[in-house]
N, C-alpha and C positions, 0 to 999 in steps of 0.2 A: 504494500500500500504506500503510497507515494504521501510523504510527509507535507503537512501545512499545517497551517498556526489556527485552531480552529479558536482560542481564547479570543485573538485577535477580531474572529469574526461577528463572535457574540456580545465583544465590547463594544464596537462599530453599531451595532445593530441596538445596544443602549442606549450610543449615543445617538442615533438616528431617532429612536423614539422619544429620547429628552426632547432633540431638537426639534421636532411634530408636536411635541405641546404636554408630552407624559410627564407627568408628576412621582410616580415609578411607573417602572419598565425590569422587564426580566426576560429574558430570552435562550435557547437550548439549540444546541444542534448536535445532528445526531448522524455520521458516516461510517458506515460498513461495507465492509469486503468479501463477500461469501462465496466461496470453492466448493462446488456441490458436485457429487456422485449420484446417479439415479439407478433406478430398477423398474422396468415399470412389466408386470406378467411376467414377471422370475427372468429377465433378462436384462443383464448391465445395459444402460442405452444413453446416456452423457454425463458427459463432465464441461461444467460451465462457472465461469467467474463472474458475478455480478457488484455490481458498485451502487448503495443507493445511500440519498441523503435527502436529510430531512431538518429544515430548521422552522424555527415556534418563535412568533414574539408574542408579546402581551403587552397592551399598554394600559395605562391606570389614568382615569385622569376623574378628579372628584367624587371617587366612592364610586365609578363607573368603570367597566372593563370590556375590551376588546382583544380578540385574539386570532390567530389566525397563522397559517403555518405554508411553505412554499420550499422548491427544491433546488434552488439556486441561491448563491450568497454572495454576488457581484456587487459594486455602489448602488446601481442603480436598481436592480432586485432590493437590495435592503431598506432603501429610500422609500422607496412606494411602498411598500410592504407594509413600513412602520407608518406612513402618514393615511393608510387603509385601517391599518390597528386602532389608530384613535380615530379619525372618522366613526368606525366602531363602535370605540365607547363613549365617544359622544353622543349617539345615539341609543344610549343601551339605559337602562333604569341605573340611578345607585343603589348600592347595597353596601352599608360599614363591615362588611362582614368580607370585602375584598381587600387583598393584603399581597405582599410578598414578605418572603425571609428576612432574618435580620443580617447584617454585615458579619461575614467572617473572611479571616484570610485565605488567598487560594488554594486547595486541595488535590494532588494528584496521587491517581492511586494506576496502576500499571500488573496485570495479573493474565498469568497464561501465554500460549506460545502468539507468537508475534508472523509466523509463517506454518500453513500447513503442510503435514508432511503426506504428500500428494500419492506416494508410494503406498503409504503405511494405508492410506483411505482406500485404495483400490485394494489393497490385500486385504485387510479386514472387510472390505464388503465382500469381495468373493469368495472367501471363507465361509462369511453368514451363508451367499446365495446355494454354496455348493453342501454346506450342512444342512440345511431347508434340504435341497432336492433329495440328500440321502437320509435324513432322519424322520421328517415330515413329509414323507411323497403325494399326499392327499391333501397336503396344504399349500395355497397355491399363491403368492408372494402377488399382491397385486399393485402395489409402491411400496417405494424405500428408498429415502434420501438420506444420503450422509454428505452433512457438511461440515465445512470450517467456518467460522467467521470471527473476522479479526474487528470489533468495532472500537468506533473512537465516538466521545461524549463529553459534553461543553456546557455549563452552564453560567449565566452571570446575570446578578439587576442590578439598580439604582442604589440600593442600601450596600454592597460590595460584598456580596455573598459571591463566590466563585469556586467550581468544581472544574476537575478536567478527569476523566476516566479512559481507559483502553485495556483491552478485554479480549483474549482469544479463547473459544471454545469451541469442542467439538459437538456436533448435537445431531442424534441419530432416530428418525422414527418409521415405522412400517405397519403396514395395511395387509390383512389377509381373508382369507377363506379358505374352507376345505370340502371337499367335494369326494362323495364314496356315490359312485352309480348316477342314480338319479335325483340322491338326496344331498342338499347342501348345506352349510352351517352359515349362519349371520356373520357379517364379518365384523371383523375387532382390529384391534391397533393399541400400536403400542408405542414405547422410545423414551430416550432419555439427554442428557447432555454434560458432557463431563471436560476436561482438561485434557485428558489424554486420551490414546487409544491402547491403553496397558492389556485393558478387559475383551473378550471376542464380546462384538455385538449381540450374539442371542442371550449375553447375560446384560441388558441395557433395557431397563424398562420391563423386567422377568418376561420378557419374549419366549424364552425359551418353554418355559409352563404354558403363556396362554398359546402359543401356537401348536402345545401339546392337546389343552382343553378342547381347542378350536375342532382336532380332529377325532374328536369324543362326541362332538356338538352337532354332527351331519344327520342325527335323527335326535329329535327332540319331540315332547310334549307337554303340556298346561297339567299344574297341579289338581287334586279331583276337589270341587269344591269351593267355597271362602272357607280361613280360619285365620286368626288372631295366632302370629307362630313369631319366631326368632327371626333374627337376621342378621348373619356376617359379613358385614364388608369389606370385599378387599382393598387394598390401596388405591388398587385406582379408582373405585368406585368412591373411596373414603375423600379424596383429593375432589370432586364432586361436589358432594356432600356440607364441606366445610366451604365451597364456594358458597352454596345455599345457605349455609350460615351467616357466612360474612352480609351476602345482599340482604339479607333479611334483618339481622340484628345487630350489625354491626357497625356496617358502612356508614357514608356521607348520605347517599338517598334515605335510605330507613331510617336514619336520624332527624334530619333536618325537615323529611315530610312529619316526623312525630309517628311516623305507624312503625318502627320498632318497637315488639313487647318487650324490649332490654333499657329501654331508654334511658330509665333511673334505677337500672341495678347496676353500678359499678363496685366493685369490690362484693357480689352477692355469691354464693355457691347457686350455682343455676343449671350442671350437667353435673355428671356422675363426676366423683373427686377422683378415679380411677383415670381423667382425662386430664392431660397438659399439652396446651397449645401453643409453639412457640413462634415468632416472626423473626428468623437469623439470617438476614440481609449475608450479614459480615461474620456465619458461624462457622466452627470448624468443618461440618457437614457439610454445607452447603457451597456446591461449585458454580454454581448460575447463579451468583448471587449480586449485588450490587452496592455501589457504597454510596450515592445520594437520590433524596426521592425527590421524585417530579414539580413538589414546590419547593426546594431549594434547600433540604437540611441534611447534613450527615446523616448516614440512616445509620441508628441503635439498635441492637439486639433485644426485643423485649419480650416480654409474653403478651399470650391474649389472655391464655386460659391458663389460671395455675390450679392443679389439683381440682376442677369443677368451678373454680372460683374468676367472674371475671374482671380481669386485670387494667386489659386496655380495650376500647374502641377500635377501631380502625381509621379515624376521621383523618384527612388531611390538614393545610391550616386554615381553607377556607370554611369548611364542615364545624371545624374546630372554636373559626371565632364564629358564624351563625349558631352552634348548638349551644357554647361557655362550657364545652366538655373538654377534655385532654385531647391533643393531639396525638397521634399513635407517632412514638420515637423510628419507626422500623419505615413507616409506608403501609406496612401490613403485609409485604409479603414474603418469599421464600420459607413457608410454612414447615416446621419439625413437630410433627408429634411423638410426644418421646414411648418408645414400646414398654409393654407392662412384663408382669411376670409369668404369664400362661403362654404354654407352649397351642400355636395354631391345631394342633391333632387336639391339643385337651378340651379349647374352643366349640370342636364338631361332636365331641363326644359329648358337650354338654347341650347340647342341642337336642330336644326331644322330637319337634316338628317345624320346621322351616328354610329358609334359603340361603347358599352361597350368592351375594350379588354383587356379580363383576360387572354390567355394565346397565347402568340405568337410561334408557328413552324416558324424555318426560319436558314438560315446560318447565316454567320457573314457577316453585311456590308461590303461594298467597301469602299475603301480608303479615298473616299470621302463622304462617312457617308451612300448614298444609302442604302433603306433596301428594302427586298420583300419576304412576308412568308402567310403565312393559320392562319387565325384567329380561336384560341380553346376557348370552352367554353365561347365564346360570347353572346352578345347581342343588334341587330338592336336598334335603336333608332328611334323616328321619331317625329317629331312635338312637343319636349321636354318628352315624354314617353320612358318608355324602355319596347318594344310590342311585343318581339319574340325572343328565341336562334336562333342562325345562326351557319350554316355548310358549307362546302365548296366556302369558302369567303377569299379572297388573301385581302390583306394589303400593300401598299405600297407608300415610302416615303423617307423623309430625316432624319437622326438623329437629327442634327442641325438644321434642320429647323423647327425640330416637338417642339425640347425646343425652339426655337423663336417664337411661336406664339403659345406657350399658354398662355390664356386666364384666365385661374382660377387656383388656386389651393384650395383644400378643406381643411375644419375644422378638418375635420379627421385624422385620420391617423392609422395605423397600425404597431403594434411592434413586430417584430419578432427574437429581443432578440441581433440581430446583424446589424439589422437596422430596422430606422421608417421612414417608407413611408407612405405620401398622395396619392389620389386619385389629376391626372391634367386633364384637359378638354385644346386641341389645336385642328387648324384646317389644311387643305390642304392636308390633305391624301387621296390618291389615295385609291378607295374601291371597289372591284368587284367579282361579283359570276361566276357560271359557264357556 
């Protein structure tokens, strides 16, 4: 990637909105270099370099805001750009509750390789492709991209808050289906994104299990019935899940409209204490991680959830000065839930009637956390066994109520480079076929 001054560009682009009449100004850009390998129907099929950039200004001007983002960073790009910004928010309603960061000194942080090793990406993909064809011959690779990407990130406003970041990582995901005769399996995915290519891809994303599941899955059928049974989620389902959470009870929307049931329990025990939820931008685990969040602060390592109890919001600063609640230190994201002491077999053993659910179809909950969707690439359970995929099987439940009564959480866990998720075991969900 061919080097340039990108501080330089976002200072310029400050000063262009001072100079249009902003009272604060903040502004971000954002250039990446991405080296992709394809697959597409079990077949290597390119390798392509792409370059793309993106910069953001914002202008402030009397409790009013304007914002607006373009993909050139020339004078004359920056100039109208910035006097379009405040046009903007001259025309926009005010709100006190619009802000930027406060002044700190500049920031660089520099993490991961700088060049991909273009070698190492073609042999580890053909390795995955040639272990698929001989391990999984029913399973039939329908994408798979492994890339590099080497970004660079710039932030600065008015008050002298400045970041600069640059970031290589590898990041790998794939699409399948398996097919016995005439009957086929739903198809799943997977992937993850890591620093290096130490690990074979089918352990990236536990590929190697669900592409296992996947060809278990080519006959399926709907549980007999409605019942009120368990429910184990796996990680990826679980990563899901805790989005639901956040949009619901957590965020800037659910806050600031007042329809989060969480509103006014901060520091309350409100899910099972068996749960701890962490946000580790900057943790040891966490390789996709990031060190400032999109309104301009160092991002802190904190919790959401400690022990059932919660800790932080998710708000940003503008969420933050409209609600008069804490800002989340993290952004909120790169999510750790830390695993428990039950080993996943003891999990299913404890399970008298209910489902493995790996991948949920469904909208987005109601306000009040409701959910109701088609269980994918599942599995019946019964009498502590897991005895059959299931197809055409509805789900249905509460968010909050599903994290208040679970019951386990497993030893395991799975890392997918931007989060590590367990495997939980809760009960009271609503389960029924066709």
């Amino acid at each position: 990637m061919a080097a340039f001054n990108g501080m330089d560009v976002v200072r310029r682009a400050i000063e262009a909105l001072r100079s249009a009449g902003a009272d604060k100004a903040q502004a971000s850009l954002s250039r990446g270099e991405q080296s992709e390998l394809n697959v597409d129907s079990g077949r290597m099929s390119l390798y392509r370099t792409t370059v793309n950039v993106s910069l953001s200004l914002t202008a402030h001007s009397e409790q009013r805001k304007g914002s607006l983002s373009l993909n050139k960073y020339d004078e004359k790009a920056i100039n109208d750009a910035a006097a379009e910004a405040m046009a903007m928010a001259r025309s926009s309603e005010p709100d006190p509750a619009n802000d930027i960061s406060p002044a700190r000194p500049l920031e660089r942080f520099d993490r991961g390789d700088k060049e991909p090793d273009s070698a190492a990406m073609y042999d580890r993909l053909r390795e995955f492709v040639d272990w698929a064809r001989a391990e999984r011959p029913i399973t039939r690779l329908e994408q798979c991209v492994l890339d590099f990407s080497r970004g660079e990130s710039f932030y600065a406003n008015s008050n002298g808050a400045e970041f600069e970041e640059r970031s290589g990582l590898y990041g790998f995901s794939a699409m399948f289906t398996s097919k016995n005769g005439a009957e086929a399996s739903s198809f799943n995915y997977s992937g993850a994104a890591h620093r290096s290519l130490a690990s074979p891809l089918k352990s990236w994303g536990r590929l190697e299990e669900l592409m296992r599941q996947s060809a278990e899955q080519t006959r399926v059928s709907s549980v007999d019935g409605t019942f009120t049974g368990d429910i184990i989620l796996t990680p990826e389902c679980l990563g899901d899940f805790i989005g639901y959470l956040d949009g619901v009870y957590l965020g800037d929307y659910a806050l600031i409209t007042g329809n989060s049931p969480w509103k006014d329990s901060l520091g309350a025990e409100l899910v099972s204490p068996l749960l701890t939820l962490r946000s580790e931008p900057n943790g040891p685990t966490i390789e996709a991680g990031y060190s400032y969040t999109s309104d301009g602060f160092r991002a802190e390592n904190c919790a959401i959830i400690e022990q059932g109890k919660l800790i932080n919001y998710t708000l940003g600063l503008y969420g933050s000065n409209k609600t008069g609640k804490p800002r989340c230190p993290s952004g909120g994201g790169a999510i750790v839930v830390e695993p428990g002491k039950t080993a996943l077999e003891d999990m299913v053993r404890d399970v008298k009637r209910g489902i493995l659910l790996a991948r949920f179809s469904g909208g987005s909950p109601s306000d009040n956390g409701d959910f109701s969707g088609v269980a994918k690439n599942s599995y019946l359970v019964e009498n502590g066994r897991i005895t059959r995929p299931i197809g055409e099987t509805m789900v249905t439940g509460n968010v909050a109520a599903l994290f208040k009564s679970t019951r386990a959480v497993s030893k395991e866990s799975a890392d997918y480079g931007s989060a590590v998720l367990p495997w939980i075991l809760s009960g009271g969900v609503s389960i029924s076929g066709k």
